[in-house]
C-alpha positions as CSV (number, residue, x, y, z in Angstrom):
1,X,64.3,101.7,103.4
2,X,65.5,103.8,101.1
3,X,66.2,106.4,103.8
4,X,68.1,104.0,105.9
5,X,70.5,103.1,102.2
6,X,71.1,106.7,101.8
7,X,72.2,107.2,105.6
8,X,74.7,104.2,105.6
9,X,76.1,105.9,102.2
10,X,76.6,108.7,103.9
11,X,77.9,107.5,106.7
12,X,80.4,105.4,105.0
13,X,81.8,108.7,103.2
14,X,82.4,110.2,106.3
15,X,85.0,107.4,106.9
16,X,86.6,108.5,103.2
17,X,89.3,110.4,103.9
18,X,91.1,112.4,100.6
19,X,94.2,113.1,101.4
20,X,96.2,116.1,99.2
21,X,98.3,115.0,96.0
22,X,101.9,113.7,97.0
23,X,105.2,114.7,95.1
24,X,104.3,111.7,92.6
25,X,101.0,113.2,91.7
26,X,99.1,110.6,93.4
27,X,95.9,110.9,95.3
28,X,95.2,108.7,98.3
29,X,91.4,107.7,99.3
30,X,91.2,105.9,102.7
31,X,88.3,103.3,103.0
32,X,87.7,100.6,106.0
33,X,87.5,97.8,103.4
34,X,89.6,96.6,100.6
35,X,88.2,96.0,97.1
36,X,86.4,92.9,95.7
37,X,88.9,90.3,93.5
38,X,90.0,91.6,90.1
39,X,87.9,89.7,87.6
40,X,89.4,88.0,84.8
41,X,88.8,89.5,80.8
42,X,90.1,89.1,78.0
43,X,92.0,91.7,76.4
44,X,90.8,93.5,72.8
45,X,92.8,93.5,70.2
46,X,95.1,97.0,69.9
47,X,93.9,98.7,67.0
48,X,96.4,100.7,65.8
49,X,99.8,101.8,66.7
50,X,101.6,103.4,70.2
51,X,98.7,102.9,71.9
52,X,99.0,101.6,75.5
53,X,96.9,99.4,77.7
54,X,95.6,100.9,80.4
55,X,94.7,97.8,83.1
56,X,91.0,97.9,84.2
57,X,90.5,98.5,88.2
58,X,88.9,99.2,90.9
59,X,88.1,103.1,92.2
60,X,85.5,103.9,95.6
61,X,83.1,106.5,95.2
62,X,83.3,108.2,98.4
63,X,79.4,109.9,97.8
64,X,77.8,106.5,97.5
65,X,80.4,104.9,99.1
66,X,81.2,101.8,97.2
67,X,83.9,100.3,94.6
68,X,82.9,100.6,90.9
69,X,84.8,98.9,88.1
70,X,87.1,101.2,85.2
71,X,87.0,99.0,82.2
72,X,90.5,98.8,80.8
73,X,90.9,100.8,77.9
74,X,93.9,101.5,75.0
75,X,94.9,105.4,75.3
76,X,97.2,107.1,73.4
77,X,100.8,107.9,75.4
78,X,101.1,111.5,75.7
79,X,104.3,111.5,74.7
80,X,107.1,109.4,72.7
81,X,108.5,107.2,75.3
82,X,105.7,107.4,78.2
83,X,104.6,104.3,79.9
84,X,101.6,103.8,82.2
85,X,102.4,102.5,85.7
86,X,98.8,101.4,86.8
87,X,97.2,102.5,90.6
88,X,96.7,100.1,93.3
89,X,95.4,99.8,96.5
90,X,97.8,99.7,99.2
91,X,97.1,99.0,103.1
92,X,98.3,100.5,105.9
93,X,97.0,101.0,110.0
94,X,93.8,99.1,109.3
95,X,93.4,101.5,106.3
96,X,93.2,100.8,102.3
97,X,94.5,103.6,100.5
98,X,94.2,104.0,96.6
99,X,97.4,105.6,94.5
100,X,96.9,106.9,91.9
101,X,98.6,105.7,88.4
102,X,100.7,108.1,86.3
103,X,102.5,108.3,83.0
104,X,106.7,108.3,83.0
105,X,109.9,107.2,81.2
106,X,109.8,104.3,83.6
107,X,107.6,101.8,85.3
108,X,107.0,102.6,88.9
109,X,105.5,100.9,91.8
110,X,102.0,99.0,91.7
111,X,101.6,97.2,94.8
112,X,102.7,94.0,93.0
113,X,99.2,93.6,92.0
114,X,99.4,91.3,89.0
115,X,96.7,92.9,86.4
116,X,98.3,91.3,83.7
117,X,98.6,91.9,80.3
118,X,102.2,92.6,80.9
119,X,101.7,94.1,84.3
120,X,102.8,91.2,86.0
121,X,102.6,92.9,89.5
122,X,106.6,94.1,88.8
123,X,107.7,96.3,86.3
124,X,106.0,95.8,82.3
125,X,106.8,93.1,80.3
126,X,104.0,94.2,77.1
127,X,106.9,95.9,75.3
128,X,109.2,98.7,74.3
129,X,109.6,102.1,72.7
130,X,112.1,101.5,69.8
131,X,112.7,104.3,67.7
132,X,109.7,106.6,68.4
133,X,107.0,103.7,68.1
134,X,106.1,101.1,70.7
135,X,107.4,97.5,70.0
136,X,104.3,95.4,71.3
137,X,105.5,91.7,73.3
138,X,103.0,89.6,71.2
139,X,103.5,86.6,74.2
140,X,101.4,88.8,76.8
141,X,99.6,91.6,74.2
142,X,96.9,91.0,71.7
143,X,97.0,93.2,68.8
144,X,95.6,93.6,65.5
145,X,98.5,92.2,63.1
146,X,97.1,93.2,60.2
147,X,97.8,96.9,61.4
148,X,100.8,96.7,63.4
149,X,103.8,95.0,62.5
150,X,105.9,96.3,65.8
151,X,106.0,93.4,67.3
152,X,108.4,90.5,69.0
153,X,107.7,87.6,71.5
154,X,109.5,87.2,74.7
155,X,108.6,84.3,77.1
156,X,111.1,85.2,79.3
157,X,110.6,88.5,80.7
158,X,107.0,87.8,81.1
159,X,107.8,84.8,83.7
160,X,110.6,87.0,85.3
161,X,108.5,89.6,86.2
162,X,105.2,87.9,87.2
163,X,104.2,87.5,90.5
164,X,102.0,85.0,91.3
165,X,98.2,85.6,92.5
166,X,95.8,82.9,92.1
167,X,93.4,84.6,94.0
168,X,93.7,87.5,91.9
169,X,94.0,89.8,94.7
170,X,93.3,93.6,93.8
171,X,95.1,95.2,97.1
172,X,98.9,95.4,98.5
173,X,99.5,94.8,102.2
174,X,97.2,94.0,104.9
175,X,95.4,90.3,105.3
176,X,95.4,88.8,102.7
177,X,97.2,91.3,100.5
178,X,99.7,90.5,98.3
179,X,103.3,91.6,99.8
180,X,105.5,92.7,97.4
181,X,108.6,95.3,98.7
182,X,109.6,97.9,95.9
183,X,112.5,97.2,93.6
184,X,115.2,99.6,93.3
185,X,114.3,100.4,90.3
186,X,110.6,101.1,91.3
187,X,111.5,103.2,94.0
188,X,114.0,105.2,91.5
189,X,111.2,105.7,88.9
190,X,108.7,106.4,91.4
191,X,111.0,109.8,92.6
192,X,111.1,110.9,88.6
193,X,108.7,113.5,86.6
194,X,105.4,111.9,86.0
195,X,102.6,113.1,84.2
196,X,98.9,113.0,85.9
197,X,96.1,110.7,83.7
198,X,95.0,112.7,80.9
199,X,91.7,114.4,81.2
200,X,90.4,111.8,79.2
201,X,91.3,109.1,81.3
202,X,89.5,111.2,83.9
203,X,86.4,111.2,82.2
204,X,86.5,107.9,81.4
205,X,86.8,106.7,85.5
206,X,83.7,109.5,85.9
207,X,81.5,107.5,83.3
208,X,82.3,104.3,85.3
209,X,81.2,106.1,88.4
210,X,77.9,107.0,86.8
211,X,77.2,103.6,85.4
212,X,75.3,101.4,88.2
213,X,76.0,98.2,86.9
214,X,80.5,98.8,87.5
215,X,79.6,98.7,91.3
216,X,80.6,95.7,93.2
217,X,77.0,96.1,95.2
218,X,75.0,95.6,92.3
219,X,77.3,93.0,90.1
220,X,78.6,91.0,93.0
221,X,81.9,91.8,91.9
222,X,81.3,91.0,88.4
223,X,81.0,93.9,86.4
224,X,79.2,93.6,82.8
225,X,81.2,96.3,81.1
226,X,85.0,94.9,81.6
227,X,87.1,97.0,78.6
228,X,86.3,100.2,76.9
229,X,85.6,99.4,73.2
230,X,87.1,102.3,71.7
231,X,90.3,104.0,72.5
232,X,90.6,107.2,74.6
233,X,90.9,110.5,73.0
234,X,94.9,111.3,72.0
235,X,95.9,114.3,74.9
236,X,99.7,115.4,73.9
237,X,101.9,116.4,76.9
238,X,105.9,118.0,76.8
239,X,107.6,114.9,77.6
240,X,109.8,115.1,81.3
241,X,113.5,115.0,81.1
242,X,115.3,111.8,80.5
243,X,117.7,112.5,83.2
244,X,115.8,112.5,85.7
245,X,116.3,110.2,88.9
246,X,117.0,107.1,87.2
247,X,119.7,107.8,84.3
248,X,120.8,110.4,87.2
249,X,121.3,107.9,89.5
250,X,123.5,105.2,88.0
251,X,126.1,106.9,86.6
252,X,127.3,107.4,89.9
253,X,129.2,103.7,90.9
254,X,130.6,104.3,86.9
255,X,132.2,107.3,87.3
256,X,132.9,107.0,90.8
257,X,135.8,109.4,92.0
258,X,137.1,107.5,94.4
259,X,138.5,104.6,92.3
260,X,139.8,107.7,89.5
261,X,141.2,109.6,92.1
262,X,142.8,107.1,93.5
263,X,145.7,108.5,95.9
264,X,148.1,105.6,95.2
265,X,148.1,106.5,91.5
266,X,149.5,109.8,92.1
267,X,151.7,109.2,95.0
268,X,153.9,106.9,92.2
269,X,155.2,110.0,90.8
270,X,157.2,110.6,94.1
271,X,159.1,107.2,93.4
272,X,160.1,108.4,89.9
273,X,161.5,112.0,90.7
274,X,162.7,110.3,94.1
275,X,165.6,113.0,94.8
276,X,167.9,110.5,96.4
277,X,168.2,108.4,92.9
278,X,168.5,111.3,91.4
279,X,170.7,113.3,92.9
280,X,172.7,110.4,94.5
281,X,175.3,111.8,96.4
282,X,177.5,108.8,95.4
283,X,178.3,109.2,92.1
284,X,179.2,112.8,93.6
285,X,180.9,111.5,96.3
286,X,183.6,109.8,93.9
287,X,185.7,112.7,93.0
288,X,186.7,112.6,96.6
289,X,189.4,109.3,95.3
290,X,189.9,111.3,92.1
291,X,190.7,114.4,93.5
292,X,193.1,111.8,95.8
293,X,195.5,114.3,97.9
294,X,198.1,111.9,97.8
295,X,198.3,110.9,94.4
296,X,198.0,114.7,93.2
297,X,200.3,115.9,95.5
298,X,202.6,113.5,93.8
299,X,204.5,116.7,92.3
300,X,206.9,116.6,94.9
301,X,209.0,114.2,93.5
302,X,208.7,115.6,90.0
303,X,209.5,119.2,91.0
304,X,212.5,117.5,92.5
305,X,214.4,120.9,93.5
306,X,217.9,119.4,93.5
307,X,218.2,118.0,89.6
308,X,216.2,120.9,88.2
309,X,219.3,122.9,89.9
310,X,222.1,120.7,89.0
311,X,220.6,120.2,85.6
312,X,221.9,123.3,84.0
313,X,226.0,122.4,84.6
314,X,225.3,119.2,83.2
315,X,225.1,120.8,79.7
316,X,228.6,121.9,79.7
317,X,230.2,118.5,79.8
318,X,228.1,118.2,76.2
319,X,230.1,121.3,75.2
């Protein structure tokens, strides 16, 4: 019996395919069969400050062939500023395939998979980084207030961005899936620098995979150990520039040339050093009249030949 377990393991890893790392540093597994429902926990209080919650999920082992549960877990960003955009399982030809989450300046795309806690299934709604420390949305995040004081409530976001899955539905796409298209702004963030899970968050998915009672085979789907009960191990990375594809990106409509360059600005200066204004030949025309032929040559009668002539004997008389 045992025999016959170990050849239907094996058999299903043959179907496993792991596909090479894409330009988002995301690995894709291929399995036949989509992961069981994500199961509903509640979330430990964060312990102490800039730590972020890393959503519990489901990963496949492709040796033994079968879904095992990665408690969620606080883990120390790696940088100032990072923010986790979870994995998910997306569908695709009769295929689920798992992507890999990452750390960047912005939240990418997750499948719309609502694992709450903030990750509503679009974007985060758990907070901000304000200043160098994280600013933690109290109406969605459960933290230790006697330690952390970064904090504010917002309703509003949190109902913006939450899509609904009653079902709780761990898989994008395909029957059943939940269908949620990228935003713009997911697909922007998803083209940006990203950082890999730190090697502790990698041990920490091997330690589920070793446990027996995270796999859906042997807990039903109910896995005992739901959250880590310490935080990860702190794993500093160089932060990726901030203008990357997003800040890149929007600038654009703002300084749009063709509104500044606009060609009927420039073509007003023609109007204003219009020649014919100018230059009018009018007002240069006019000393045609004043230079009057008829007028000028008016002489005539005043060098009157004949009195100039008989002028002089006029004199005598006088004498």
């Amino acid at each position: 019996m045992h025999l016959l377990r170990s050849a239907r393991w094996l058999l299903l890893a043959l179907v496993v395919t792991l596909i090479p790392a894409s330009s988002h540093a995301q690995i894709l597994i291929s399995v036949h069969f989509g992961p069981p429902a994500l199961p509903v926990y509640v979330q430990p209080p964060c312990p102490q400050p800039d730590l972020m919650w890393v959503p519990g999920n489901w990963h496949y082992n492709e040796l033994t062939g079968g879904y095992y549960w990665v408690p969620g877990a606080w883990v120390p960003a790696p940088y100032p500023g990072a923010l986790w955009t979870p994995g998910y399982w997306g569908w695709n030809n009769g295929m689920y395939y798992f992507h890999e989450g990452y750390w960047g300046r912005h939240i990418g795309y997750y499948g719309g998979v609502n694992y709450g806690f903030g990750y509503g299934g679009n974007g985060y709604a758990g907070g901000e980084w304000r200043g160098g420390h994280f600013a933690y949305n109290t109406a969605v995040i459960n933290v230790n207030n006697t330690v952390i004081h970064t904090t504010y409530v917002d309703r509003t976001i949190v109902e913006r961005t939450t899509i609904v899955n009653p079902g709780h539905v761990a898989y994008s796409g395909g029957p059943g899936g939940i269908h949620h298209d990228p935003t713009p702004e997911e697909r922007i963030a998803e083209h940006e620098q990203h950082v890999a899970p730190t090697s502790f968050q990698q041990q920490h998915i091997k330690t589920a995979s070793s446990d027996k009672t995270s796999y859906a085979t042997n807990n039903g789907g109910h896995p005992h150990n739901l959250v880590a009960t310490r935080p990860l191990a702190e794993e500093k990375h160089t932060p990726p520039p901030e203008s990357h594809a997003a800040p890149m990106e929007r600038p654009m409509p703002a300084s749009h040339p063709a509104p500044a360059s606009h060609p009927m600005p420039e073509s007003r200066p023609m109007p204003a050093s219009h020649p014919a204004p100018a230059s009018h030949p009018m007002p240069e025309s006019r000393p045609m009249p004043q230079s009057h032929p008829a007028p000028a040559s008016r002489p005539a009668p005043a060098s009157h030949p004949a009195p100039p002539a008989g002028s002089k004997p006029e004199p005598k008389p006088k004498k």
